[in-house]
C-alpha positions in Angstrom: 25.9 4.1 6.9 24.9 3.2 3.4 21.8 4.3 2.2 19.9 5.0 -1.3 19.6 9.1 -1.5 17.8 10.9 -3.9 18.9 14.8 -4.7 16.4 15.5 -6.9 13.7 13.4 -8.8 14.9 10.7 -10.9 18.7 11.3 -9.4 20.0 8.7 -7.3 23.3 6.7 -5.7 24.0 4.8 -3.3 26.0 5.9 -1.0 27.5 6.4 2.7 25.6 9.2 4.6 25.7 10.1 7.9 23.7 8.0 10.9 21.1 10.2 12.2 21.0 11.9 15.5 18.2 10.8 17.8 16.0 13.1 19.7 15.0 12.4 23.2 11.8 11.1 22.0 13.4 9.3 18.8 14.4 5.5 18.6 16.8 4.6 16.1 16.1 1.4 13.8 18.5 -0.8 12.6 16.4 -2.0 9.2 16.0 -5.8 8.8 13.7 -4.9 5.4 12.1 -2.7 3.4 9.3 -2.9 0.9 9.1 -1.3 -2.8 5.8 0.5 -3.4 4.1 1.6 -5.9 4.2 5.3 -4.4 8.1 4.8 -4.3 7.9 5.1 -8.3 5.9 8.3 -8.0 8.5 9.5 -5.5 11.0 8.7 -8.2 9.1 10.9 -10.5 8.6 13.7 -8.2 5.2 12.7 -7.7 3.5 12.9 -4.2 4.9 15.9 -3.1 8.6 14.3 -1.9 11.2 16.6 -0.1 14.9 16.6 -1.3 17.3 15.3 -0.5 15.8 12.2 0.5 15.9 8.6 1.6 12.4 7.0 0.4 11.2 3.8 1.8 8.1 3.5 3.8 7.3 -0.2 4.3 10.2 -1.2 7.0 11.0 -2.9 9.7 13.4 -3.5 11.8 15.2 -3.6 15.2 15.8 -0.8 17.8 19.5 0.1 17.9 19.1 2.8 20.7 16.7 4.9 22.3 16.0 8.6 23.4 16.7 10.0 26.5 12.8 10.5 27.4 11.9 7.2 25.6 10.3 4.5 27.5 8.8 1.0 27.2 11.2 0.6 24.3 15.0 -0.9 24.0 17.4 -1.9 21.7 17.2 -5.1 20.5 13.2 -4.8 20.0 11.1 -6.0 16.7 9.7 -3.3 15.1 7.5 -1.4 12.6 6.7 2.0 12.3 4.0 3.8 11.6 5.0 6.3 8.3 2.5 8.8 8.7 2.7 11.9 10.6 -0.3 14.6 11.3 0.4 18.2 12.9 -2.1 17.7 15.1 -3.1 21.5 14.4 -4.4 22.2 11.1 -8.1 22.3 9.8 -8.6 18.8 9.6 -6.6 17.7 12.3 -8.8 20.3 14.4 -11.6 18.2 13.3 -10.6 14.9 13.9 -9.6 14.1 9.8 -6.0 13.0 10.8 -5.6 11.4 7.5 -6.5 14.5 5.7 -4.3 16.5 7.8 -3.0 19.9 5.6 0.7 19.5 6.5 0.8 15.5 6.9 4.5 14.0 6.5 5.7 10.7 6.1 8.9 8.5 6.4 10.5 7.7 3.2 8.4 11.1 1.4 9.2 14.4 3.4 11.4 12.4 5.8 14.2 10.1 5.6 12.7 6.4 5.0 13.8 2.9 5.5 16.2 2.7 2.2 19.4 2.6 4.5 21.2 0.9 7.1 19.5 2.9 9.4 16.3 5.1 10.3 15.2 7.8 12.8 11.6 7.4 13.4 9.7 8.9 16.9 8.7 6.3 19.7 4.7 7.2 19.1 5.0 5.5 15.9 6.6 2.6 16.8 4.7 -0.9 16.8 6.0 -4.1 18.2 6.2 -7.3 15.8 7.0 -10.3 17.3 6.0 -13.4 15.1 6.6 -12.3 11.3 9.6 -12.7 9.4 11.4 -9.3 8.2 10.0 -10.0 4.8 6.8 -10.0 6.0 6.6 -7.6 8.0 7.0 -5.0 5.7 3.9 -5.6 4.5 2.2 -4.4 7.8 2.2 -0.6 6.4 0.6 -1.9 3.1 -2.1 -4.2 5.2 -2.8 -1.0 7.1 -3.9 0.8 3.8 -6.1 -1.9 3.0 -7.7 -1.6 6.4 -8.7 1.9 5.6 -10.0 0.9 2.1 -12.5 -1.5 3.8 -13.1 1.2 6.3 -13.9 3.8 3.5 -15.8 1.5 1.5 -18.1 0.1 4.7 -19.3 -3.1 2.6 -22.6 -5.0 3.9 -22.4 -8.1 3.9 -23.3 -10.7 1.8 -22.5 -8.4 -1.5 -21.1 -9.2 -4.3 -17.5 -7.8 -5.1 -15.6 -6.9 -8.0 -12.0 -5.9 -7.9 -10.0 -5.0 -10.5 -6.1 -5.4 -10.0 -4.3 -8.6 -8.2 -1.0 -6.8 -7.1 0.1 -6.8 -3.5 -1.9 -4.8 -1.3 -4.6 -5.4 -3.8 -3.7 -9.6 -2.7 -4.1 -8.3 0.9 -7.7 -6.4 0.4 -8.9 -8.9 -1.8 -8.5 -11.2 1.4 -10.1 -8.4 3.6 -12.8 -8.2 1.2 -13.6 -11.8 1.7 -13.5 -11.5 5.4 -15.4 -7.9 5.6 -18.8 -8.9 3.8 -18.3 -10.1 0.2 -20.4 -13.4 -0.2 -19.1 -13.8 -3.6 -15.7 -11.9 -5.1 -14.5 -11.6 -8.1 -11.1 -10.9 -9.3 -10.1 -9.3 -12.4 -6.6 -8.8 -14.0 -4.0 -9.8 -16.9 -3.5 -13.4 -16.4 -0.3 -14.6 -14.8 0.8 -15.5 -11.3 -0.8 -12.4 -10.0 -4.1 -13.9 -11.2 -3.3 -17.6 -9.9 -2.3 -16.4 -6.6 -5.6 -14.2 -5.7 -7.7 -17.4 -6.9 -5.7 -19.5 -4.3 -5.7 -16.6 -1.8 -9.2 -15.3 -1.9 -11.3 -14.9 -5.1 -14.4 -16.9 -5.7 -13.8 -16.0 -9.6 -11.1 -14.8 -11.1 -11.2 -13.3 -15.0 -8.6 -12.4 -17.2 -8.4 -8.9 -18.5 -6.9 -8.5 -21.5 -6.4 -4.4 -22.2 -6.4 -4.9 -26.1 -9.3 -6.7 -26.1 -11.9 -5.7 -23.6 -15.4 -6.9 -24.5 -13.8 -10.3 -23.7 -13.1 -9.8 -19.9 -16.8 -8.0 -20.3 -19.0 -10.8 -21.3 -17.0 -12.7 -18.8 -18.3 -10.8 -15.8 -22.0 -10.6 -17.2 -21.7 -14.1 -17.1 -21.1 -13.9 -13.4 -23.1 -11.0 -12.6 -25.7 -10.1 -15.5 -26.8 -7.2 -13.1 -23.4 -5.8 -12.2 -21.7 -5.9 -8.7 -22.8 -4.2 -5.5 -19.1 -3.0 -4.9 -16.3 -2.3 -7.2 -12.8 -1.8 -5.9 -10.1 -0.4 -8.3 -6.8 -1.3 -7.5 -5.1 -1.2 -10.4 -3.6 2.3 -10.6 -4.4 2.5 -14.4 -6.8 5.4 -14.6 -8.5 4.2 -17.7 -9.7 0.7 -15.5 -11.6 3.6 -13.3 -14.1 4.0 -15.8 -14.8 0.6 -16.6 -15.3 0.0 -12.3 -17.8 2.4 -13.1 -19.3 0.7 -15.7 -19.3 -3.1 -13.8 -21.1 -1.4 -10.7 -24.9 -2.1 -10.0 -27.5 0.4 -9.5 -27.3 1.8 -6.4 -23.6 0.3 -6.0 -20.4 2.0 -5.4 -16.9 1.7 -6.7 -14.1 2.6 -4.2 -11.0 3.8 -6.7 -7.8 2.2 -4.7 -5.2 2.0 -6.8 -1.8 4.4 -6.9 -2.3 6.8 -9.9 -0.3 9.5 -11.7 -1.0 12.9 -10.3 -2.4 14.4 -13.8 -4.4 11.4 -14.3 -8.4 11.4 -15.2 -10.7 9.3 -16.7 -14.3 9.5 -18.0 -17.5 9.4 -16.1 -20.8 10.3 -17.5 -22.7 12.1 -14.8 -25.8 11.2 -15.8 -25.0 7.5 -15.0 -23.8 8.8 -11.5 -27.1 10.5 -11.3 -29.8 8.0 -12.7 -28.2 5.1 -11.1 -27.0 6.3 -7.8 -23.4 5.8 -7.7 -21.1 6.5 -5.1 -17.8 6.7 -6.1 -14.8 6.5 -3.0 -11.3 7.1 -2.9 -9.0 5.7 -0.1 -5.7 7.2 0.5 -3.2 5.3 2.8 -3.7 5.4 6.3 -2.9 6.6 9.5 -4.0 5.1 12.6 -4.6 1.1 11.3 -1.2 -0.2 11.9 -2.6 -2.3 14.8 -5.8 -3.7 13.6 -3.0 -4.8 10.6 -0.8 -6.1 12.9 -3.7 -8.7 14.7 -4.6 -9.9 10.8 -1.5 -10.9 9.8 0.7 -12.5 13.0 -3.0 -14.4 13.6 -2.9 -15.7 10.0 -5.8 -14.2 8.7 -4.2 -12.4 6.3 -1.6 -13.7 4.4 1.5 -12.3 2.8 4.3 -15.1 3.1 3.4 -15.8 -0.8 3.3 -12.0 -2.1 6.8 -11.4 -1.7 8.6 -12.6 -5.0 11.6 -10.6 -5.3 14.6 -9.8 -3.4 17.4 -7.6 -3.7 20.3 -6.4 -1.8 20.0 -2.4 -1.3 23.1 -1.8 -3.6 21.0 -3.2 -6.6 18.2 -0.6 -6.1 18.4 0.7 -10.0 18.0 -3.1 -10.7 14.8 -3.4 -7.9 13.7 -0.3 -9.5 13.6 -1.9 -13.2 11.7 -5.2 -12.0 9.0 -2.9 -10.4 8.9 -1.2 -13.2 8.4 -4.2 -15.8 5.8 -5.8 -13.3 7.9 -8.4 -12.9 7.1 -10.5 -9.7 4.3 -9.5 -7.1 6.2 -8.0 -4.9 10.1 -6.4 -4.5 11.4 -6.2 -0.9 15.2 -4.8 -0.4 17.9 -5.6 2.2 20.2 -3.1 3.6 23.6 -4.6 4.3 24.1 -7.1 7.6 20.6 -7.3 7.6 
């Protein structure tokens, strides 16, 4: 089968590789589609903690090509999705019920073979059924799931007010959730463009421009919409330098959730005594593990919608040119196709 392997960070072909074997509990998936992350530019880097040789892609879907000898309610021919996470079951956290913080957690497409190939070896416990989305929209179901767990960390009452800086495309999908989930009023903020234009049509209330150069601009524009600040700030950017100004846009008492895919090394600026006068309570949300359903029900009842973030398709062959757009923000979001699909 053809496929995209990496042997080592930053070293890439594509190439024919062998189909993988199924296990008894396996199914195989013939991939329909797969999405381009930000976290798949981290893996190129050797960020995240990837294991080579490897086949990244997280974000796929597909149909069943065959089934394990012990596998059941499943057969080929089905619509599916996988769930990419994988906990022991054993460690610390796991022992504790943190499944998300598990010590030894794998995913598809990082420490396993992902959905950049024909085809893709996933167990039948992570499999989810999708019946009404097309296959560029259902890769977004793994991204939707992350979203679910941001508004799960962030737990936001409702009627608040809601900042979010960063319109790109899981950020279009939890600015929607935010809209749903409790914000009366939300604000967008990011570099204008049709990233911008499509959260205003999408979900924000307000959207402001953020110009990087110039950022006492995108400032007086946000005191004009909230002289007091905001009750919850999400960062979804992945530019460490916007965490400190979510900081500095959050109300007293507030909190800021930081969202967004950053470099490992990363940090930014916080001055403790602003933490500590104004009670701030600062979040992180990392992927997610057990949200594909909830996910699912959004978007095949419409709720959420992604048929407009996709802006950019390639064939699987053309991954150094997929890789290049993503790079130069170009689009909202890249989705590949393996060959016959």
């Amino acid at each position: 089968m053809k496929a995209i392997l990496y042997d080592a960070p930053r070293s890439f072909s594509y190439r024919d590789v062998s189909e993988p074997p199924i296990a008894e509990d396996d199914v195989l998936i013939r991939v329909k589609a797969c999405g381009l992350c930000g976290t798949d530019l981290h893996i190129h880097e050797g960020e995240f903690g990837p294991r080579f040789p490897l086949i990244p892609g997280h974000e796929f879907a597909g149909e069943i090509a065959a089934v394990g000898a012990k596998v059941t309610g499943w057969q080929p021919g089905d619509r599916v999705v996988a769930n990419c996470n994988r906990a022991c079951g054993h460690c610390f956290q796991c022992r504790r019920g943190r499944f998300l913080h598990c010590e030894n957690m794998e995913a598809y497409g990082i420490q396993m073979d992902g959905g950049f190939a024909e085809f893709l070896r996933v167990k039948a416990a992570d499999v989810f059924a999708v019946s009404g989305l097309p296959w560029r929209e259902a890769v977004m179901v793994e991204p939707t799931a992350c979203a679910v767990h941001g508004m799960d960390v962030l737990a936001a009452k409702p009627g608040a007010e809601v900042l979010m800086f960063g319109a790109g495309p899981t950020g279009q999908v939890l600015a929607q959730l935010l809209k749903r989930n409790g914000a009366v009023r939300l604000t967008v903020a990011a570099p204008a463009g049709p990233k911008l234009d499509l959260a205003e049509q999408l979900s924000a209330d307000r959207v402001v421009a953020v110009d990087r150069n110039d950022p006492e601009a995108h400032r007086r524009a946000l005191r004009d919409i909230s002289a007091n600040g905001f009750d919850y700030v999400v960062e979804a950017t992945g530019a460490p330098g916007m965490c400190a100004e979510a900081v500095r846009q959050v109300r007293r008492g507030g909190e800021v959730l930081i969202y967004g895919v950053y470099p490992e090394a990363a940090t930014f600026p916080v001055n403790p005594f602003d933490v500590f006068r104004n009670e701030i309570t600062i979040k992180g949300s990392f992927a997610q593990i057990h949200d594909f359903g909830r996910a699912l029900a959004y978007l095949e009842t419409g709720q959420v919608r992604v048929d407009r973030i996709v802006s950019d398709e390639f064939a699987l062959e053309h991954w150094d040119r997929a890789l290049e757009n993503a790079w130069q923000r170009r689009g909202i979001k890249t989705v590949l196709f393996p060959p016959g699909a």
